[in-house]
C-alpha positions in Angstrom: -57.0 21.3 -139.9 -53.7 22.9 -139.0 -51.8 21.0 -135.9 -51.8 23.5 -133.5 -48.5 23.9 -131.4 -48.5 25.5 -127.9 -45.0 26.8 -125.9 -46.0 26.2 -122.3 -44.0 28.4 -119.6 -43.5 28.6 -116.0 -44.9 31.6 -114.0 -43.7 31.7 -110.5 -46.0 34.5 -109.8 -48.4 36.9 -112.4 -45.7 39.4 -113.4 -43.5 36.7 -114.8 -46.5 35.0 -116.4 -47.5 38.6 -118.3 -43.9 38.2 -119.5 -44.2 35.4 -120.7 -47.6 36.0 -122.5 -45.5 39.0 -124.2 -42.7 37.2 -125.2 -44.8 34.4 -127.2 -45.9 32.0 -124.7 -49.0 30.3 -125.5 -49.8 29.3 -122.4 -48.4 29.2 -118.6 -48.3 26.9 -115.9 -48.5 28.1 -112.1 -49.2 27.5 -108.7 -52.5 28.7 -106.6 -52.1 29.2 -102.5 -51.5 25.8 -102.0 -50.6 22.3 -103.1 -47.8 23.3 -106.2 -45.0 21.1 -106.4 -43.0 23.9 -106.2 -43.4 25.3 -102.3 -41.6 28.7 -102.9 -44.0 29.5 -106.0 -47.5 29.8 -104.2 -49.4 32.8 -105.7 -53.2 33.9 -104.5 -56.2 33.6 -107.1 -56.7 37.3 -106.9 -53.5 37.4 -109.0 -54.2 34.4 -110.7 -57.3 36.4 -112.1 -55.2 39.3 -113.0 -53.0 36.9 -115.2 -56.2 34.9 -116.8 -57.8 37.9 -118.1 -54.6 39.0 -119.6 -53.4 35.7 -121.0 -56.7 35.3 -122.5 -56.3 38.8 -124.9 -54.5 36.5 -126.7 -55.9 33.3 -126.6 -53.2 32.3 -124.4 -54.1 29.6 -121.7 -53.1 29.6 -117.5 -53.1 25.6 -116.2 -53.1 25.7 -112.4 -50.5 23.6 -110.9 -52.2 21.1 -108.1 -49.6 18.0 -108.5 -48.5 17.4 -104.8 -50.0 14.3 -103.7 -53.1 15.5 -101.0 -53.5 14.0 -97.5 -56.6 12.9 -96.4 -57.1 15.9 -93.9 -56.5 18.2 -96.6 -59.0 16.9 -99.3 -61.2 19.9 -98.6 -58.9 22.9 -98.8 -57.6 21.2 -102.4 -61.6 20.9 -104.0 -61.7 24.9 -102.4 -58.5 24.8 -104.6 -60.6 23.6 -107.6 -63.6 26.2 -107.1 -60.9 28.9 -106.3 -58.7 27.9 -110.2 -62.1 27.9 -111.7 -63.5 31.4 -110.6 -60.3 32.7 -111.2 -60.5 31.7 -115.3 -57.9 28.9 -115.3 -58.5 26.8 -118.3 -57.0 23.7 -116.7 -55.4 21.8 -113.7 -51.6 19.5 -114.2 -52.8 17.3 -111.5 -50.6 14.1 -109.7 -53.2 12.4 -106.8 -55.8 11.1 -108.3 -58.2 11.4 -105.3 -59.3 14.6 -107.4 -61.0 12.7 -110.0 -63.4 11.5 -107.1 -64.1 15.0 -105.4 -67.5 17.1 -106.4 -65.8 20.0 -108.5 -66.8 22.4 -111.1 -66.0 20.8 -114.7 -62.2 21.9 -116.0 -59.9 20.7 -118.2 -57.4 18.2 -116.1 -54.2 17.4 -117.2 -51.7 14.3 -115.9 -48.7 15.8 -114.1 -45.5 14.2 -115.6 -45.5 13.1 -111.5 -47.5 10.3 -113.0 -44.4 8.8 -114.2 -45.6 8.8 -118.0 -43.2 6.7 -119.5 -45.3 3.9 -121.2 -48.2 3.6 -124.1 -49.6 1.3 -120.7 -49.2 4.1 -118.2 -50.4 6.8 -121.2 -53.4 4.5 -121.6 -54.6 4.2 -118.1 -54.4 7.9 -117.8 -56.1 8.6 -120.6 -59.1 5.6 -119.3 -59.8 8.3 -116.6 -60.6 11.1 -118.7 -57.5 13.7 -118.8 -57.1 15.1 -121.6 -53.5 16.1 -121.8 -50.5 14.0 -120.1 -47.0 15.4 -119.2 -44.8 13.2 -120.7 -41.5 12.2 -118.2 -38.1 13.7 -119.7 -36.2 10.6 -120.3 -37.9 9.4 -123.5 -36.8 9.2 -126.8 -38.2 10.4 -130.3 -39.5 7.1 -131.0 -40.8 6.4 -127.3 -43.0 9.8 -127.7 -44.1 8.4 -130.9 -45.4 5.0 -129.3 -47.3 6.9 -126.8 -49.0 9.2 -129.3 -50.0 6.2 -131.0 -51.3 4.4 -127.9 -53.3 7.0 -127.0 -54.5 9.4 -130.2 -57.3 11.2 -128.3 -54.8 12.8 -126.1 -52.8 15.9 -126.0 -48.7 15.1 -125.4 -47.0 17.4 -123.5 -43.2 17.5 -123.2 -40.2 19.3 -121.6 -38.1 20.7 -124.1 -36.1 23.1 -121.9 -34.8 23.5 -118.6 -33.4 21.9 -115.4 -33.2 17.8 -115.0 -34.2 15.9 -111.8 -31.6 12.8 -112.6 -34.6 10.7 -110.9 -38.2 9.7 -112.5 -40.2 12.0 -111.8 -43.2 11.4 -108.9 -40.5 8.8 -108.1 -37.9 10.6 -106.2 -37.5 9.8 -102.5 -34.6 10.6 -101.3 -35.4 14.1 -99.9 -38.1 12.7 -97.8 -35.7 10.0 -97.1 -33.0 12.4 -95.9 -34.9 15.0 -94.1 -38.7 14.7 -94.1 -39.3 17.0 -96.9 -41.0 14.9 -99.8 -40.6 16.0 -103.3 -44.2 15.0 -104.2 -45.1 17.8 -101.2 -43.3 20.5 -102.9 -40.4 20.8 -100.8 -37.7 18.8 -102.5 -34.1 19.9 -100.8 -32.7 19.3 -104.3 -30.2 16.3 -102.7 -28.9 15.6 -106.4 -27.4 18.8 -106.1 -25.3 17.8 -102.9 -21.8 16.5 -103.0 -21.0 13.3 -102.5 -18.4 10.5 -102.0 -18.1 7.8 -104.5 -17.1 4.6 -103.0 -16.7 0.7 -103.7 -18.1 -2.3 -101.0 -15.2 -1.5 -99.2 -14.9 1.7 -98.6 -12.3 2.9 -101.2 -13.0 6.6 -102.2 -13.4 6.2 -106.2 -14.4 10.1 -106.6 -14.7 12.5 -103.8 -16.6 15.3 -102.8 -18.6 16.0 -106.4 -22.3 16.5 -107.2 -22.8 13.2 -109.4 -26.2 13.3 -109.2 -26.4 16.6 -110.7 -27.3 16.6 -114.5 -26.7 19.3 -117.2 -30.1 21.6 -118.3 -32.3 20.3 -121.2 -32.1 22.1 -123.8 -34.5 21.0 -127.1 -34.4 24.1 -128.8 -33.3 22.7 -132.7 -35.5 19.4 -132.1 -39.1 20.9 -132.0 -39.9 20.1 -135.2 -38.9 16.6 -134.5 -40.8 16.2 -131.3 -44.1 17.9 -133.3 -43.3 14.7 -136.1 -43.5 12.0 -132.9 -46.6 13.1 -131.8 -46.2 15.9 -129.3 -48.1 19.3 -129.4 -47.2 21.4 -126.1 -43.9 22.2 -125.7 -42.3 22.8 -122.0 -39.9 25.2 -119.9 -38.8 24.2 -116.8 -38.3 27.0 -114.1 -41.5 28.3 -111.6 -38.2 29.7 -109.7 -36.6 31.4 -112.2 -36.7 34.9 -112.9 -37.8 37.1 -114.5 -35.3 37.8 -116.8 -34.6 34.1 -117.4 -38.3 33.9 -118.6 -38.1 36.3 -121.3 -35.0 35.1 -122.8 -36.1 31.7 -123.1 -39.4 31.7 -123.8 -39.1 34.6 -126.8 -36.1 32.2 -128.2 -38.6 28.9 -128.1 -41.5 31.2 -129.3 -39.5 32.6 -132.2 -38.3 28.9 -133.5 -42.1 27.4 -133.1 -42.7 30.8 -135.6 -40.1 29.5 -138.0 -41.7 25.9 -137.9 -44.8 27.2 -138.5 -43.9 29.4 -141.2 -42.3 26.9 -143.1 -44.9 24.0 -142.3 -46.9 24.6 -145.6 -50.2 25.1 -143.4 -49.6 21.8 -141.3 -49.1 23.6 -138.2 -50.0 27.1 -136.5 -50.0 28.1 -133.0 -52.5 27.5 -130.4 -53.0 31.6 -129.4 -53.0 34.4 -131.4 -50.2 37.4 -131.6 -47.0 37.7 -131.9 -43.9 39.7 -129.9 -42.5 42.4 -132.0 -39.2 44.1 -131.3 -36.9 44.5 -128.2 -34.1 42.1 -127.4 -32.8 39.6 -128.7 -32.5 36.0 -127.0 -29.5 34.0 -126.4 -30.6 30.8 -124.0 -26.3 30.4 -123.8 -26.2 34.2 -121.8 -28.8 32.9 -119.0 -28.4 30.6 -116.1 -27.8 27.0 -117.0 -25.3 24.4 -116.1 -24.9 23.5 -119.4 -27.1 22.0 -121.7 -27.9 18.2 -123.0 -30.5 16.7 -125.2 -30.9 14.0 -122.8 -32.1 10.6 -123.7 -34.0 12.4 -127.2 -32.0 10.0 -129.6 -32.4 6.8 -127.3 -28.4 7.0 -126.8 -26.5 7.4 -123.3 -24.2 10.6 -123.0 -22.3 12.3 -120.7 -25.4 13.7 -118.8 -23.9 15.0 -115.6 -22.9 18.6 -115.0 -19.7 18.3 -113.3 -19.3 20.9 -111.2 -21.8 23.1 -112.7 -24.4 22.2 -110.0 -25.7 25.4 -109.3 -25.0 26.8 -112.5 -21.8 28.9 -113.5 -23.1 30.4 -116.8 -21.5 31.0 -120.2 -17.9 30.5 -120.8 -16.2 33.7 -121.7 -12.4 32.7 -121.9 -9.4 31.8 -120.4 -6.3 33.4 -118.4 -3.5 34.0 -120.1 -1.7 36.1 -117.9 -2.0 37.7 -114.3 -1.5 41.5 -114.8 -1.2 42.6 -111.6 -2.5 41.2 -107.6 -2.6 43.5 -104.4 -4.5 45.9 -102.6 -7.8 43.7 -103.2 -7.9 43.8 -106.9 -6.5 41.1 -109.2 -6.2 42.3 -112.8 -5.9 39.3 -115.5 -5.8 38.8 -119.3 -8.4 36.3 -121.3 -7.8 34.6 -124.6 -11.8 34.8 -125.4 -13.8 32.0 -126.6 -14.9 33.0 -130.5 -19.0 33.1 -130.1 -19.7 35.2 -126.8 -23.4 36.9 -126.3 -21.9 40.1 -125.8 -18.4 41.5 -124.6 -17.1 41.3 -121.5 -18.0 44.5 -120.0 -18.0 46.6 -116.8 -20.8 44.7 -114.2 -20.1 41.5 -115.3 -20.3 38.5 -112.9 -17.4 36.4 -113.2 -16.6 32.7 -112.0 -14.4 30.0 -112.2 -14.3 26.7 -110.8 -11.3 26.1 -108.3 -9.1 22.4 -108.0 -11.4 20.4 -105.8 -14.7 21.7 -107.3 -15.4 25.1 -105.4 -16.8 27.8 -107.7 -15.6 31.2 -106.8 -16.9 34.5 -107.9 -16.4 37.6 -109.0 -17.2 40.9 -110.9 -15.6 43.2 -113.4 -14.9 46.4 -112.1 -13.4 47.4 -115.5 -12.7 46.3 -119.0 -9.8 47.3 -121.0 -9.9 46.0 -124.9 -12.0 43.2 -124.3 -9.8 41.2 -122.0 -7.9 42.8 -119.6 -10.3 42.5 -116.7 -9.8 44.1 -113.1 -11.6 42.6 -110.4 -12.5 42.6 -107.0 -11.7 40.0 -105.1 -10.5 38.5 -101.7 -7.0 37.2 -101.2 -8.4 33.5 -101.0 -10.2 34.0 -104.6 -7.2 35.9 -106.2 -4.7 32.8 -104.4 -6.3 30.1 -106.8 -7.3 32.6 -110.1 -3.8 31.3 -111.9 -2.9 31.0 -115.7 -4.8 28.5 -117.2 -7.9 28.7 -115.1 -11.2 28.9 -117.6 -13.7 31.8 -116.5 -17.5 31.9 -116.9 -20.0 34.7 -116.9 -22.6 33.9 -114.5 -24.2 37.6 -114.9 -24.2 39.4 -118.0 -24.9 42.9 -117.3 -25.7 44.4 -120.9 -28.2 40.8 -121.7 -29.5 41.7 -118.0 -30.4 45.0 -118.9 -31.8 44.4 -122.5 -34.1 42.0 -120.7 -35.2 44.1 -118.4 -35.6 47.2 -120.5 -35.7 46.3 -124.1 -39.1 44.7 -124.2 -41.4 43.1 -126.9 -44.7 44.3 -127.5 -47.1 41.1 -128.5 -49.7 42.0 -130.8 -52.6 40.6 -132.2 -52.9 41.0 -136.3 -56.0 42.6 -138.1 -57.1 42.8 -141.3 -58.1 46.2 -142.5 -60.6 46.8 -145.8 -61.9 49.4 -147.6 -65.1 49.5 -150.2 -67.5 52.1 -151.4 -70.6 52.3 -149.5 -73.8 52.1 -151.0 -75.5 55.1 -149.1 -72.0 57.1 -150.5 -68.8 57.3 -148.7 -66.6 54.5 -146.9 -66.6 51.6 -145.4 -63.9 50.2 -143.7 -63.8 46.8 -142.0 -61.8 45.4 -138.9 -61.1 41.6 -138.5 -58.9 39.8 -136.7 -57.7 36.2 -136.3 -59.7 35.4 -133.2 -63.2 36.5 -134.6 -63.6 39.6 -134.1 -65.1 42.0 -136.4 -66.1 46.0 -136.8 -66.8 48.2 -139.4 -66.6 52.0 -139.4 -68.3 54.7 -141.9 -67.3 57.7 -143.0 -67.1 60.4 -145.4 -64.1 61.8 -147.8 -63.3 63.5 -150.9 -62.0 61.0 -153.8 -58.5 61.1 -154.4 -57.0 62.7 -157.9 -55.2 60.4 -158.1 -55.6 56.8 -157.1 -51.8 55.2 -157.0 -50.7 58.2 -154.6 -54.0 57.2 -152.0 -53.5 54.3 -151.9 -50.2 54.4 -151.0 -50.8 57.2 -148.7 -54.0 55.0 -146.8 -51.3 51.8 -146.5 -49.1 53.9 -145.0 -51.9 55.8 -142.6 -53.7 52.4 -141.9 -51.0 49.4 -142.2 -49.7 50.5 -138.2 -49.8 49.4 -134.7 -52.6 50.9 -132.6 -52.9 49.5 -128.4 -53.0 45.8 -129.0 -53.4 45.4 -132.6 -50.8 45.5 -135.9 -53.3 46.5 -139.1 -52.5 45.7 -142.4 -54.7 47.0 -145.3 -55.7 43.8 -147.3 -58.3 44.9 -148.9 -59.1 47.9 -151.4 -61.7 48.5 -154.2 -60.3 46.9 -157.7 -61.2 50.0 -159.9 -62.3 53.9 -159.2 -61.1 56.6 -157.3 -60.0 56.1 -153.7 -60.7 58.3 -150.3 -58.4 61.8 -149.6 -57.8 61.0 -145.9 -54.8 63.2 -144.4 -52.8 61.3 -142.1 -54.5 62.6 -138.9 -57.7 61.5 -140.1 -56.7 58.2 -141.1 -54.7 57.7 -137.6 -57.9 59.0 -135.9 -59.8 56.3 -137.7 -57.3 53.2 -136.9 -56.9 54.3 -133.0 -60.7 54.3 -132.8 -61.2 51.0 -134.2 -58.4 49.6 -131.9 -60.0 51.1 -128.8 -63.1 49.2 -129.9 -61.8 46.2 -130.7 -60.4 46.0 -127.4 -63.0 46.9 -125.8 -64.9 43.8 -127.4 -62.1 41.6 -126.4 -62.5 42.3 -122.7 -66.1 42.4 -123.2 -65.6 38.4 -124.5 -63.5 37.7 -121.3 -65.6 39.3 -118.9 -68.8 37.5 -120.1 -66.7 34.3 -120.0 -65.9 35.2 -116.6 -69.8 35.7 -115.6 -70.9 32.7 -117.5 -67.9 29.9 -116.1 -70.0 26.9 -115.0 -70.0 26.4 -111.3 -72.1 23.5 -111.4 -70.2 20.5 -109.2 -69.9 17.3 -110.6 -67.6 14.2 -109.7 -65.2 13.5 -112.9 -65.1 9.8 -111.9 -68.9 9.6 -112.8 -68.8 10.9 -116.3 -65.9 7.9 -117.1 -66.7 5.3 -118.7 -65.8 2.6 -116.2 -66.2 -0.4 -118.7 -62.7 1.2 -120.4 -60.8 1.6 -117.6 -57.2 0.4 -118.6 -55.2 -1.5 -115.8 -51.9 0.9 -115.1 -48.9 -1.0 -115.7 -47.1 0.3 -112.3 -48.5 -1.2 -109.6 -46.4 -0.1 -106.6 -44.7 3.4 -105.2 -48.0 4.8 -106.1 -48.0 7.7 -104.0 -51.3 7.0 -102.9 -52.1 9.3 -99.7 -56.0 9.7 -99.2 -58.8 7.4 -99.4 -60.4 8.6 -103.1 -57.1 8.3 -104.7 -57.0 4.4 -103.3 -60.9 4.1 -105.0 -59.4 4.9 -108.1 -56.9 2.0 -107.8 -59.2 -0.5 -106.3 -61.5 0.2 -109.4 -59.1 -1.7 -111.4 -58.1 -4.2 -108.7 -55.3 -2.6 -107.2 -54.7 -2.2 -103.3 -52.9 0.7 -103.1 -50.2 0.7 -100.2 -49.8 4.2 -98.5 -47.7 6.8 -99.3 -43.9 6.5 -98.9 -44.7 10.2 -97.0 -47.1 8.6 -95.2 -45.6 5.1 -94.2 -41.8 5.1 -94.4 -40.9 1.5 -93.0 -41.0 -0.3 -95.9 -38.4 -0.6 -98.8 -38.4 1.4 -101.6 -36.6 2.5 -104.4 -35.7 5.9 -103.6 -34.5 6.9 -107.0 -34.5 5.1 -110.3 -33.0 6.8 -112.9 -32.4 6.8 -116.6 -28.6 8.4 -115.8 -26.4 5.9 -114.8 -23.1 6.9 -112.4 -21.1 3.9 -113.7 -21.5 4.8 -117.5 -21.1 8.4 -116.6 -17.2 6.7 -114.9 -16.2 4.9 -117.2 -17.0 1.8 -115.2 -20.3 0.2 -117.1 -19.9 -3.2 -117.8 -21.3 -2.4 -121.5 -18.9 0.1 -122.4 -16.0 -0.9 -124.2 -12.3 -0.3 -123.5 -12.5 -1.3 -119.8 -11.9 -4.8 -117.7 -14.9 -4.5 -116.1 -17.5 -7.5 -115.7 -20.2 -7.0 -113.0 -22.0 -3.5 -112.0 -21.1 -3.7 -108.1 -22.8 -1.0 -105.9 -21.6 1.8 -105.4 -22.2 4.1 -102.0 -22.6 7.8 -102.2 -21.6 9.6 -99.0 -23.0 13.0 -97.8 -21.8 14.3 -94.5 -21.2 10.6 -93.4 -24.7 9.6 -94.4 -24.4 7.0 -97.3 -27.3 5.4 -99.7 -26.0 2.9 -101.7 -26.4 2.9 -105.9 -27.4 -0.4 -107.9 -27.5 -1.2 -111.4 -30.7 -2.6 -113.4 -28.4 -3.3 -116.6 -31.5 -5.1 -117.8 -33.2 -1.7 -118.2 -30.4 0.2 -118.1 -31.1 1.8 -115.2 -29.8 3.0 -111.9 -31.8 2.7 -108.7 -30.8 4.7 -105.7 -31.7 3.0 -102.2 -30.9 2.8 -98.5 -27.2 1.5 -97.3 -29.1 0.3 -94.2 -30.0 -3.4 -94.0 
C-alpha cells in the first residue's frame, strides 16, 4: 500500500482553512472557543462545522487544537470542548495536558502536541503507551533523529514542521513569558519575549552587543527536504502560522502542496496523498514574496548554523536591491535609484511596501508611490526616514502589491478527478459510467444515433466529456474497443456531464451528512481502553506542566509525582528556556569553534528594559538554557 503523505496547515479561523483546502492542504489545524495555544485564533464550532463539511468533499481532515495545559477549575468547559470538536466533525484533537486522557469523552482521534517536548524514541514511546496515535515532533531534530523515533515507535503517525516561524526555545518548555509578565506560553498567550531586544553582557557588566533581538531565529523553511523527511519516517508535513493571513496561507500551502505532487508523481507508486483533488490554475507561489524573516533549515542536517534573524524580528520581507544614488529629497518625497537583486518575484511596482533596516537596528518603512524603469523609485516618506535612506543602504519589500493581489484574486479551483466510460447497453443505447477516486460511482442511460464515423466521435465525446463540471475534472477512460460510437452534439454531451456532477455531489454531501448524523457520542474514558501493563516510563521527569489532578494520575501511573505547574507554583527554579540555538556559537564565542582564544562558556546576561535573565551553556548537550539572574 502507497505511503500516504498529508500537508497540514494552520487555519486561524474557517475562511483561511477553505483556503487552504483549495490550495492543496490535506488537512488543517485550528482552534475551537477556548484552550488553543494560540489566544488570538479562537473560532466557534458553528464555524468549525462549516469548515468540516467542506474539508471533508475532499477527504481533507480538520484536527482541533486543545494544547494549553487545563486548570483544574476548568476541566469541565475543556471535556464540553471535546463533545463541542466532535459534533462539529473534527477528525482529531493535537492535545498537550494529559488530564484529557482521564475525562469521559466521546471516542476521537488524539494527537500529541509537539508541547509534549517530542524529542526522544523514550518520550515518542511513552506517548505512544497512552494511546495517541499521531505525535508532533519538536523542530530541532535532525533527519536521522526523526528516523530513530519512527523506529521506536512504528505504530505511530510522525508529524513534523517543515515551514514556518521558530520559537528558539523547546517547545512546552518556554517560560520566560510567564516569567516576565504572567502570561504563560502553554496558556496561549505567549508575549513573544524572543522577539524583544536585548543587551548582551559578560559577569561584569561589559555591553558585548547591544540593543538586538538575539533570541529571534530565522523562519523554517523545508520546502526541497520533503522527500527526505518522508525517507526518515515522517508522513504529515507542517506550516506554522494560526496568525497569518490569508494571503500568506495560500502562497505557502499551494507551493508545499505542489512539491508533495511532484514527490508523488515521481515515487513509482510508493506514496500518494492522504485526500483527494487537486488545485488547478490561478497564481503562482513564491514562499520568498511573503512574510518571513528569512529562512533556515534549522537543525535538519544535525549541524549548527547561523540560526538567528538579525534584525529581521518581525520580518522585513524579500530583498529587492540596493541604493545606488539619491535622485532627489524635499517636499516629503525622497526619490532613489536601486541596483536590483537578479531573482525578484515580480518588479518593483507602484504599491509596493518598502523597508530598510537603519544603523542601530530600527526598520523603517515605506511605499512606492511610483516606478520609473524598474528602479527609480519615489517615495513617501518623513524627514527622519529620508535622513538615514543613504547610498548603500539595502531595501526589502515587505508588501508586494501585484503577489498581494494575485493571491487575493487569482484563485485555484481544487477538484476532485473522475473517471468517465462509455459501453453499449444491452436493452440498446448508452451507458456511461462515473467513478471517482473516493468511491463514488453513477451511471447514466441514454439514447443516440451511431456516429458515421467512429474516429471523428470519439474525438468529438473526449472533447464534450474530458471537462470540469462544479467539483469534478472528467476524463473519458473508457470507450467500446470496436463498432460505431454515439452522435452527441456538444450541448447534449455537456448536459450529460453537468448532470452527473450535480449528482455526484449531491452523494458526496449525502456521505458527509450521514457521517454527521451517525458520529458516536457514546462517552468513554481513553485511559480505560490502554493497556496499562505497556505503559512506558517518560524519560522527562520534571517541568511537566502538570496543572490538574487527572493529568498528575497519568504520571503517578508510572511512578512519577508530578510537581505543579510552573503557572501554577512559580517559587521554584526552573529552566526557563533550553534551547537547541546557542548565543555564544551564534558570536563567535563558543568554546568549540575554532579560530578563537576562548576556553570556558561563561554566562552571559540579556537585558530588557533593565530586567536581566542570565544565559548558560550545557556544552555537554550543546545546549543553551535561559534562567533567572536572581539568586
Amino acid at each position: 500500500m502507497p505511503v500516504k503523505l498529508e500537508l497540514l496547515a494552520p487555519a486561524r479561523n474557517k475562511d483561511i482553512g477553505i483556503a487552504a483546502i483549495d490550495c492543496g492542504a490535506d488537512a488543517v489545524y485550528i482552534a475551537g472557543p477556548a484552550f488553543g495555544a494560540r489566544e488570538a485564533a479562537g473560532n466557534s464550532f458553528e464555524d468549525i462545522a462549516v469548515l468540516t463539511d467542506y474539508a471533508h468533499r475532499f477527504g481533507a481532515r480538520v484536527y482541533l487544537t486543545l494544547n494549553t495545559i487545563i486548570y483544574e477549575d476548568e476541566l469541565e468547559k475543556a471535556r464540553r470542548c471535546v463533545f463541542g470538536a466532535v459534533e462539529a466533525g473534527c477528525d482529531a484533537l493535537i492535545i498537550q495536558d494529559l488530564g484529557i486522557l482521564k475525562m469521559s469523552i466521546p471516542p476521537i482521534e488524539l494527537h500529541a502536541s509537539t508541547q509534549c517536548n517530542i524529542r526522544t524514541p523514550e518520550q515518542a514511546r511513552w506517548l505512544s503507551s497512552l494511546g495517541f496515535r499521531k505525535l508532533v515532533l519538536a523542530r530541532e531534530l535532525s533527519l536521522e533523529q526523526i528516523r530513530g523515533i519512527a523506529e521506536a515507535v512504528p505504530e505511530c503517525e510522525l508529524e513534523c514542521f517543515v515551514h514556518g516561524a521558530l520559537c528558539v526555545c523547546y517547545s512546552g518548555q518556554c517560560y520566560l513569558s510567564q516569567y516576565l509578565t504572567g502570561r504563560s506560553a502553554n496558556r496561549g498567550s505567549c508575549i513573544q519575549a524572543c522577539r524583544s531586544l536585548y543587551d548582551v553582557q559578560d559577569a561584569s557588566g561589559k555591553v558585548l552587543l547591544p540593543n538586538k533581538a538575539v533570541l529571534s531565529l530565522k523562519d523554517l523553511s523545508l520546502l526541497d527536504r520533503l522527500e527526505q523527511l518522508a525517507g526518515a519516517g515522517a508522513t504529515s508535513f507542517k506550516i506554522e502560522g494560526r496568525l497569518k493571513n490569508i494571503s500568506y496561507v495560500r502562497n505557502i500551502v499551494r507551493a508545499y502542496s505542489d512539491a508533495l505532487d511532484s514527490i508523488v508523481k515521481n515515487s513509482g507508486g510508493r506514496y500518494t496523498r492522504s485526500s483527494w483533488g487537486t488545485p488547478e490554475g490561478g497564481f503562482t507561489p513564491n514562499p520568498t514574496a511573503t512574510f518571513n524573516r528569512g529562512y533556515t533549515g534549522y537543525f535538519i542536517d544535525g549541524k549548527r548554523g547561523k540560526w538567528n534573524s538579525r534584525d529581521y524580528a518581525k520580518g522585513i520581507g524579500e530583498p529587492v536591491g540596493r541604493v545606488s544614488d539619491i535622485l532627489s529629497s524635499g517636499g516629503g518625497t525622497t526619490v532613489f535609484r536601486l541596483n536590483l537583486y537578479t531573482e525578484l518575484s515580480t518588479p518593483v511596482s507602484n504599491g509596493d511596501g518598502l523597508c530598510f533596516i537603519g544603523r542601530k537596528g530600527k526598520i523603517y518603512g515605506m511605499r512606492a508611490n511610483s516606478v520609473k524603469n524598474g528602479c527609480e523609485i519615489s517615495c513617501l516618506m518623513p524627514e527622519e526616514t529620508s535622513a538615514r535612506l543613504v547610498k548603500g543602504r539595502d531595501i526589502f519589500r515587505s508588501f508586494n502589491q501585484e503577489m498581494e493581489s494575485s493571491l487575493n484574486h487569482n484563485l485555484p479551483s481544487r477538484l476532485i478527478p473522475a473517471d468517465l466510460t462509455l459501453s453499449c447497453a444491452e436493452e440498446g443505447g448508452w451507458v456511461i459510467r462515473a467513478s471517482t477516486v473516493e468511491g463514488l460511482e453513477l451511471q447514466r442511460h441514454f439514447n443516440a444515433e451511431p456516429a458515421r464515423e467512429r474516429a471523428k466521435a470519439e474525438a468529438g465525446l473526449k472533447a464534450s466529456l474530458s471537462r470540469k463540471s462544479g467539483l469534478f475534472t472528467f476524463t473519458l477512460t473508457g470507450l467500446p474497443e470496436d463498432g460505431p460510437l454515439p452522435f452527441l452534439p456538444s450541448s447534449a454531451a455537456n448536459a450529460l456531464r453537468r448532470e452527473m456532477a450535480e449528482e455526484l455531489e449531491d452523494m458526496l454531501y449525502d456521505r458527509i451528512d450521514t457521517a454527521r448524523e451517525e458520529a458516536d457520542m457514546t462517552e468513554s474514558i481513553p485511559w480505560e481502553k490502554i493497556d496499562h501493563s505497556r505503559l512506558v516510563r517518560p524519560e522527562q521527569v520534571t517541568q511537566l506542566n502538570c496543572a490538574n489532578s487527572l493529568a498528575k494520575e497519568v504520571y503517578a501511573a508510572v511512578g512519577i509525582e508530578a510537581a505543579p505547574a510552573y503557572e501554577l507554583d512559580g517559587s521554584g527554579r526552573v529552566e526557563l528556556m533550553r534551547c537547541k540555538y546557542c548565543l555564544r556559537y551564534e558570536m563567535g564565542i563558543c568554546p568549540k569553534q575554532s579560530g578563537n582564544r576562548v576556553r570556558k562558556a561563561s554566562p552571559l546576561y540579556l537585558v530588557n528594559n533593565g530586567r536581566p535573565v542570565m544565559a548558560t551553556f550545557d556544552c555537554f548537550r550543546c545546549e543553551m538554557v535561559i534562567k533567572s539572574a536572581n539568586p
